[in-house]
C-alpha positions in Angstrom: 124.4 -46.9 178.1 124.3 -45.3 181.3 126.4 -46.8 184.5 124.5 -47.9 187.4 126.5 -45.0 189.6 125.2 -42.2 187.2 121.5 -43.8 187.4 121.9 -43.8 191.3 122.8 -40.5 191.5 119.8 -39.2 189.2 117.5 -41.1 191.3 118.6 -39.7 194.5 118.8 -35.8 193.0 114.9 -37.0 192.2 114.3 -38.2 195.8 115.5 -35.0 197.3 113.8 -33.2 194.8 110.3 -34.7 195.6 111.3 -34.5 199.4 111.8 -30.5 199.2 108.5 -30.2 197.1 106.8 -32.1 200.1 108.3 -30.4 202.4 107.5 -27.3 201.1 103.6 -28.3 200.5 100.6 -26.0 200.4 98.5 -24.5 203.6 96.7 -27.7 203.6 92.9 -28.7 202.4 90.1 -27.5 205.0 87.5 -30.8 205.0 83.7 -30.7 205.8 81.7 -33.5 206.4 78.0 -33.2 206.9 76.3 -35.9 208.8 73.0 -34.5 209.5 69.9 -34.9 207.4 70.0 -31.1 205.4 71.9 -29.5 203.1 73.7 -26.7 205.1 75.9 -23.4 204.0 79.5 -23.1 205.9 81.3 -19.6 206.0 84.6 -19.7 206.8 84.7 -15.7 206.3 86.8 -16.3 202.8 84.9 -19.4 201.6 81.1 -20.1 201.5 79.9 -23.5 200.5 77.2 -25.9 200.2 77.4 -29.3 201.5 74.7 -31.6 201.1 73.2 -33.8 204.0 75.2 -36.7 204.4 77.8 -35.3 201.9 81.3 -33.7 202.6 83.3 -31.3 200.9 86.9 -30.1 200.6 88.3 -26.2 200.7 91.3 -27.0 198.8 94.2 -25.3 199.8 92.8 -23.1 202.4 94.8 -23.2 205.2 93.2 -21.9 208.5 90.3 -19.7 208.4 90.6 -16.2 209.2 88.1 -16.1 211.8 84.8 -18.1 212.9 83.4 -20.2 211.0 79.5 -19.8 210.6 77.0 -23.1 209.8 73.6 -22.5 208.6 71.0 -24.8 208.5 68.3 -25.0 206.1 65.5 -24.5 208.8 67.5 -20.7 209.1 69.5 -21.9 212.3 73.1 -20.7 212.6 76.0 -22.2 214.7 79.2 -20.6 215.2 82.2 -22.2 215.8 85.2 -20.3 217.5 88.1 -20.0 215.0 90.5 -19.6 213.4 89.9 -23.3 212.3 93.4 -25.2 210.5 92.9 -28.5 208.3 94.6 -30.6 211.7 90.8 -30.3 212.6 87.7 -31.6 210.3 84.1 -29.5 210.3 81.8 -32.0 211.6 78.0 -31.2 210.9 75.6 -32.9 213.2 71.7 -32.0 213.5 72.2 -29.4 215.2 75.3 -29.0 216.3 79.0 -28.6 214.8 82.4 -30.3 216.1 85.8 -30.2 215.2 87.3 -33.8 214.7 90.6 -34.8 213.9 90.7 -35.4 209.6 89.3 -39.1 208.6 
């Protein structure tokens, strides 16, 4: 049977543990969120991907973009947005427009 002093230590080595790992997290997640009525492409000059009108999507692990990122519309319209873009910001699609929100 173990003593409580060797179970408190063991769960603190596994609190620090899971602190560092935290700590030490990936580049972060790069979200989309399209709230116009089409489906539009977004190129974030690594990544290109579909998000459906009125859907949202996630770049997992992305980190900032290298550059601009590029929206196109289905009706062949293309908005650029002046990057790099991190994940502290959110890709908002609009009818016609694009804005960077703070994550949801």
């Amino acid at each position: 049977m173990r003593h409580w002093s060797e179970l408190a230590r063991d769960t603190l080595i596994i609190l620090a543990i899971t602190a560092t790992l935290t700590a030490c997290g990936g580049p972060g997640n790069l979200n989309i969120s399209n709230e116009s009525s089409t489906d539009v492409t977004v190129s974030t000059g690594d990544e290109v991907v579909t998000v459906a009108a009125l859907g949202g999507a996630s770049i997992l692990g992305s980190g900032c973009t290298p550059g601009d990122i590029i929206v196109k519309f289905t009706s062949g319209e293309k908005v650029a947005v002046s990057g790099p873009v991190c994940p502290e910001k959110q890709i908002v699609v609009l009818d016609g427009k694009v804005e960077l929100r703070p994550p949801s």
